[in-house]
Structure formats: C-alpha cells, structure tokens
C-alpha positions as CSV (number, residue, x, y, z in Angstrom):
1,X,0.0,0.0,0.0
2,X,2.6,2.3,0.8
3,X,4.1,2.2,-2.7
4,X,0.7,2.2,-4.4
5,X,-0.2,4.4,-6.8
6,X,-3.6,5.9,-8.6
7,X,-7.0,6.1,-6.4
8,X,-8.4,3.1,-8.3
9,X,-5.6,0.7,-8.1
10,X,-5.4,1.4,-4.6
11,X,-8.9,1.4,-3.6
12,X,-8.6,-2.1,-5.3
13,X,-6.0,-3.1,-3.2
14,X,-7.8,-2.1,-0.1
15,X,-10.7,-4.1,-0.5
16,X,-8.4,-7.2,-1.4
17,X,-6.2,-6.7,1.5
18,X,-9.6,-6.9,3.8
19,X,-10.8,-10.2,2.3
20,X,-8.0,-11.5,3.6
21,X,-10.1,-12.2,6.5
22,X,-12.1,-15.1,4.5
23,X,-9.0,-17.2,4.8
24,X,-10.3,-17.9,8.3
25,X,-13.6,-17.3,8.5
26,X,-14.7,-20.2,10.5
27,X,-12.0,-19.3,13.4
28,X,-13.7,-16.9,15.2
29,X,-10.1,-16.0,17.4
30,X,-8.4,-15.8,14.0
31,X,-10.9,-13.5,12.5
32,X,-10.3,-11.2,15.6
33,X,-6.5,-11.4,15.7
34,X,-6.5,-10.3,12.0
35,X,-9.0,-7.3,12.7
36,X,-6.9,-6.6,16.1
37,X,-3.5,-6.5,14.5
38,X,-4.3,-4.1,11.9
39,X,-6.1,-1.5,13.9
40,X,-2.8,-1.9,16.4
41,X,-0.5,-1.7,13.4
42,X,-2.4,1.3,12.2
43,X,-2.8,3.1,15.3
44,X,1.4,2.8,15.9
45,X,1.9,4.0,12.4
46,X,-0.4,6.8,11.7
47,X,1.5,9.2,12.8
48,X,4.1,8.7,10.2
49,X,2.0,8.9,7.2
50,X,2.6,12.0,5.3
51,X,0.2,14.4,3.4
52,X,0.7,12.1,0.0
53,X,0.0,8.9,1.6
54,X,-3.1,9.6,4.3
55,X,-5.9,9.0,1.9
56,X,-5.1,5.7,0.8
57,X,-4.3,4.5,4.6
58,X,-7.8,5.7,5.6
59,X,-9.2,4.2,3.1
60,X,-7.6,1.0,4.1
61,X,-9.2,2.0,7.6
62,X,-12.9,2.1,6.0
63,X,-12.6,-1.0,4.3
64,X,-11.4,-2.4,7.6
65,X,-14.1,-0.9,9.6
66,X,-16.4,-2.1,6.6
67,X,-15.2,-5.7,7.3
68,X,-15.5,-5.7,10.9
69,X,-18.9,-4.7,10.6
70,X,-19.6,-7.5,8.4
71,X,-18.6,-9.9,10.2
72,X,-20.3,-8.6,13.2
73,X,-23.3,-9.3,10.8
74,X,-22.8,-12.6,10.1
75,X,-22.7,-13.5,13.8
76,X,-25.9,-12.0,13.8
77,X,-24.9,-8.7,16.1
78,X,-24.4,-11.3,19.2
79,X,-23.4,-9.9,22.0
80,X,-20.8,-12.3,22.5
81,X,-19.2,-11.4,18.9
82,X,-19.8,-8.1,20.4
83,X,-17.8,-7.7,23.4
84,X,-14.9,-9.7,21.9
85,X,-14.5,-7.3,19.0
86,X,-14.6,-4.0,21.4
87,X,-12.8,-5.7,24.1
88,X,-10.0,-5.5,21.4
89,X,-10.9,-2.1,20.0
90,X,-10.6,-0.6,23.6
91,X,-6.9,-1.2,23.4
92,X,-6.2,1.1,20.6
93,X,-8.8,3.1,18.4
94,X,-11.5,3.6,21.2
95,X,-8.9,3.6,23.8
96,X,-9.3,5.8,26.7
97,X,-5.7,6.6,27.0
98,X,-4.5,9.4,24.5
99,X,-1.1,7.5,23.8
100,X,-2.2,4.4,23.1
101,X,-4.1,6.0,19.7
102,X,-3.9,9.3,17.9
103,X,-6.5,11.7,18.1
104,X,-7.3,12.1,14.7
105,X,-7.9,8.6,14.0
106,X,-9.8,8.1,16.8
107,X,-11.5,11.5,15.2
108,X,-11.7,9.4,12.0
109,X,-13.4,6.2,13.0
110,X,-16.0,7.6,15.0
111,X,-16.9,10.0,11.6
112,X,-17.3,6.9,9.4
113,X,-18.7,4.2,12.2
114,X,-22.5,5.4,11.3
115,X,-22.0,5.6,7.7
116,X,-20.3,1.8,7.2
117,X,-22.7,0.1,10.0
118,X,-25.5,1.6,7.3
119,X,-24.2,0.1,4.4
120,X,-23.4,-2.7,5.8
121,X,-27.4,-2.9,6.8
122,X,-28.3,-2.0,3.0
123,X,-25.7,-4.6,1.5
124,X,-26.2,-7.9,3.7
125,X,-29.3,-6.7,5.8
126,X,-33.3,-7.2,5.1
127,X,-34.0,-3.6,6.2
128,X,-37.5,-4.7,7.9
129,X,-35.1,-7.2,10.1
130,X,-36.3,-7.1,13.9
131,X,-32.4,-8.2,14.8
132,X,-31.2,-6.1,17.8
133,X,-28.5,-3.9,17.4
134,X,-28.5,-2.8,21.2
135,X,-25.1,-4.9,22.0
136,X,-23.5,-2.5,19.7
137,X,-24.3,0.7,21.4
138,X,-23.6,-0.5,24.4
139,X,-20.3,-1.4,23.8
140,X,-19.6,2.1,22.7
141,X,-21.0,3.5,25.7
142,X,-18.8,1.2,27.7
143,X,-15.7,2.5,25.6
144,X,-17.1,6.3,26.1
145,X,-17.1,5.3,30.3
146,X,-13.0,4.1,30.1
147,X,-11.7,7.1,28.4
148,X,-10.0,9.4,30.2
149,X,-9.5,11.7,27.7
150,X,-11.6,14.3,26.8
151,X,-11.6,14.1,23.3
152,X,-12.7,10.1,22.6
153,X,-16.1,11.4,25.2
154,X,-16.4,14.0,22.7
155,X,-16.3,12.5,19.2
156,X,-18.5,9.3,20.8
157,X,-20.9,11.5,21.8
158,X,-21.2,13.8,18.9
159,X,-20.3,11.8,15.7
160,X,-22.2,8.4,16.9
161,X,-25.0,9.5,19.8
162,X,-26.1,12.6,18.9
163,X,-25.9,11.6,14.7
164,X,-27.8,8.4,15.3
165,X,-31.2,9.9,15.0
166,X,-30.0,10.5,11.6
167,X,-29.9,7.2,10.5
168,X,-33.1,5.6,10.5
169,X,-31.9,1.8,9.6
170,X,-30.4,1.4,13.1
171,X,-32.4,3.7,14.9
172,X,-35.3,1.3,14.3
173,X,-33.4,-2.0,15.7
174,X,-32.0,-0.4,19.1
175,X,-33.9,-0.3,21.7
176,X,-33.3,3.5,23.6
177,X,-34.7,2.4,26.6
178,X,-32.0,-0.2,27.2
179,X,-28.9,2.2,26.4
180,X,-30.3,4.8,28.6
181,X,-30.4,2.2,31.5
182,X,-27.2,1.3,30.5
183,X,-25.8,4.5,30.9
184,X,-27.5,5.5,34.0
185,X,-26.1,2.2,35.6
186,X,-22.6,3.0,34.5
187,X,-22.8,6.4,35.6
188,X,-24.1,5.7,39.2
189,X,-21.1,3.2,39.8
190,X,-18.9,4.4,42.6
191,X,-15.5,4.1,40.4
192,X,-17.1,6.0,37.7
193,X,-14.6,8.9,37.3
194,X,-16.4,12.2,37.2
195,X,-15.8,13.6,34.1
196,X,-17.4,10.5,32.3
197,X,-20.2,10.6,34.7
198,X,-22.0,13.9,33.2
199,X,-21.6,12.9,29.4
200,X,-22.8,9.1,30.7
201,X,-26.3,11.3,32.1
202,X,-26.6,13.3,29.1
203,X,-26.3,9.8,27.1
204,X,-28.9,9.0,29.3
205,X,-31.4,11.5,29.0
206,X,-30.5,11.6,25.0
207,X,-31.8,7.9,24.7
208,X,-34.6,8.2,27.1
209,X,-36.1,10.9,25.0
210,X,-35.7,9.3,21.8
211,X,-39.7,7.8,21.0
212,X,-38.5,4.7,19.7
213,X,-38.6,0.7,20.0
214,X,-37.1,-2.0,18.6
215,X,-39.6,-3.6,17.2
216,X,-40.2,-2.7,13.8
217,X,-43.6,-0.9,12.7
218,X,-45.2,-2.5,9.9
219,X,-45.8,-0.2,7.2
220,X,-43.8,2.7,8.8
221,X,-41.2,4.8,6.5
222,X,-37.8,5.6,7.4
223,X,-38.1,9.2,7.1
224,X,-41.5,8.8,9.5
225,X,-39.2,7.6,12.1
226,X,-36.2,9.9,11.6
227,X,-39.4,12.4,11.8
228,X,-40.4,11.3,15.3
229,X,-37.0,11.5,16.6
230,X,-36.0,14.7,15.2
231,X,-36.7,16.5,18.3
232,X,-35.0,14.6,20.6
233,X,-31.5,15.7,19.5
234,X,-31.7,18.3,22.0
235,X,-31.2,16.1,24.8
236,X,-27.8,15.0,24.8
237,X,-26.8,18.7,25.7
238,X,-29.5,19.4,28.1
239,X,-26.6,19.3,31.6
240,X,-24.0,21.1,29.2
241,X,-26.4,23.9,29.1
242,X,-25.9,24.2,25.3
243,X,-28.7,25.1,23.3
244,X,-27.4,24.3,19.9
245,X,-26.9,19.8,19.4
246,X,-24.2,20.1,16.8
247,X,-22.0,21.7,19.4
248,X,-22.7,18.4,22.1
249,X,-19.6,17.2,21.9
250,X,-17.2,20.3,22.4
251,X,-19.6,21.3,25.5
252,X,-18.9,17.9,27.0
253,X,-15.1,18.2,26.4
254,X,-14.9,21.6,27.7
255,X,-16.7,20.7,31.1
256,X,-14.6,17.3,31.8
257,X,-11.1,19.8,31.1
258,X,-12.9,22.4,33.7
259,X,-13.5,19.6,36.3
C-alpha cells in the first residue's frame, strides 16, 4: 500500500487486503486477531503517514471498519461477537488513553462508524429485520465510560449518539430504553470517574427521549421515524447547558477539562 499508486488501483488493493479475513472465517479468534493487528498496526503507524499517503491508509481504515462490521453481521450482532471485537478495539482506536491511539484517527473512526454500519445494513441486511443492534451501542458506551481523555467522550458523543437519529436503519433495531439504563447504571457506579459521569447522564437523558422501539412498525417509512425523533436531538446537551446539538460534543469536552 505504501508504494501504491492511482486512487483506483489502490482502492482495489484495499478491498483485497480486507478479504484476507475469509481465509479464516470459520476461526472466530483468528478473525479477531486479523482485525486486532491491523487496527494496532495502524494506530502505531499513523503518525508517520505524510500528506501524499493519508488517503489511501484511511481508506484501508474504512474497508477495515467495513469488514468488521460484516462480520459482526454474520454472527448476527451477538453480544458475545460483540464484546470480543470491542474488548480488542478498547486497546487502541476507542482507547481511553490518548497515547495508546492518535487523536485524529480516533477522530476518523467515529466520523465513518454510522455511515459503514448503514451500508453494511443495506448490502447484507433485510432492512425490515427485527435483529437487535443494542449490543452495539452498548459497547460504545462502555468505551465512552473508560476514556479518560476528553476528546474520545467527545467524538463518541457527537459523531455516533447525537448523529444516530439521523440514521433511520439502526435507529429502528436499538432499543433506547436499554442504552439509557445502561448508561444511567454505569454512571451511578462508585469508580465512575467524574468527568465520564456527566456525558454518561446526558447519554442517558439523550436515549430516554428518543420515542423509539425495537420492534419494527409495519408499514412505517424511514423518514417517519427519523421524523419522530428529530426532536430529541436536543437532549444530549440538556446538563451542558448548550442550546445548539451540533455543538454536544465540544460542551462535554470543555466541562470534563474544567473539572
């Protein structure tokens, strides 16, 4: 990749150096380790790319995110799958610690996360599926509680859980009322540090506003959904005191610097 040249040729490479991951498709610990060594490689490497060689890298990075969410897919979005993939994600991309990944990938990723999980629903999904995405969610929550940095509660918050409304495919299969509970738990816990606590209550009244279940309605249009939840954007920002949602995530990040 690095001596690649021409955005066709290496957009082609990209999407053949991904499929690797069919060469062990039935190892489920094989599949992992693939997905976990690139993200590490990437992460130690990043900041050595140079202006003529980022966009090709983070397109490798897409295709990669693309894949992980396909195979997330074809374990059906188990929770299991689930918390194995993030509990290796944690370490690097959505790692709390500021060292351990750069900030503009981590910047990156949670920019792109909504837009492959929906193709990935449009390519490989029956739209009118009933299977739960919750587990997802809830592992990015649990990522959002482990930072300590300011700037991964940030981009979580604004780029996936205030956006989500926006996206009317996975809306429909999470169910709000169990992420809110989630995040109320997390936040009440003793060793929950402070400055995750607030954005962890804002998540929570975020997703207890949002006026949807997982069940699907029959006969019900995606834009009548994204409709119903249009007003609920709001709420993520309500204990920031910001009136304004697009600015959620930078009123979250400037309160956990003040405390």
């Amino acid at each position: 990749m690095w001596m690649c040249d021409k955005p066709k040729v290496q957009d082609e490479l990209a999407s053949n150096m991904v499929k690797l991951s069919d060469c062990f498709a039935s190892q489920t610990s094989s599949t992992l380790n693939f997905f976990d060594t690139f993200f590490q490689m990437f992460t130690r490497e990043y900041p050595r790319l140079d202006k003529f060689r980022i966009d090709k890298f983070l397109t490798l990075t897409r295709r990669m995110l693309h894949r992980t969410l396909v195979w997330l897919h074809s374990k059906d979005w188990s929770e299991k799958s689930v918390k194995d993939l993030f509990a290796r994600l944690q370490l690097h991309i959505f790692s709390g610690d500021n060292l351990a990944c750069p900030e503009g990938l981590q910047g990156y990723i949670s920019e792109i996360f909504l837009q492959e999980f929906t193709k990935v629903l449009t390519e490989t999904d029956n739209l009118k599926s009933t299977v739960d995405l919750t587990p997802v969610f809830m592992a990015v929550i649990d990522a959002l509680n482990k930072s300590n940095t300011p700037f991964l509660r940030q981009v979580l918050t604004k780029n996936i859980f205030q956006c989500i409304r926006n996206h009317s495919d996975i809306i429909r299969r999470v169910n709000t009322a169990v992420l809110a509970a989630y995040a109320l738990e997390l936040g009440k816990e003793p060793k929950c540090l402070v400055k995750n606590r607030r954005a962890l209550y804002n998540i929570f009244n975020y997703f207890s506003t949002l006026k949807v279940r997982i069940e699907t309605i029959e006969g019900e249009q995606p834009d009548v959904i994204a409709a119903e939840v249009s007003d609920a954007g709001e709420a993520i920002t309500d204990d920031a005191g910001e009136a304004n949602a697009d600015d959620a995530g930078e009123a979250i990040a400037d309160d956990a610097d003040s405390e």
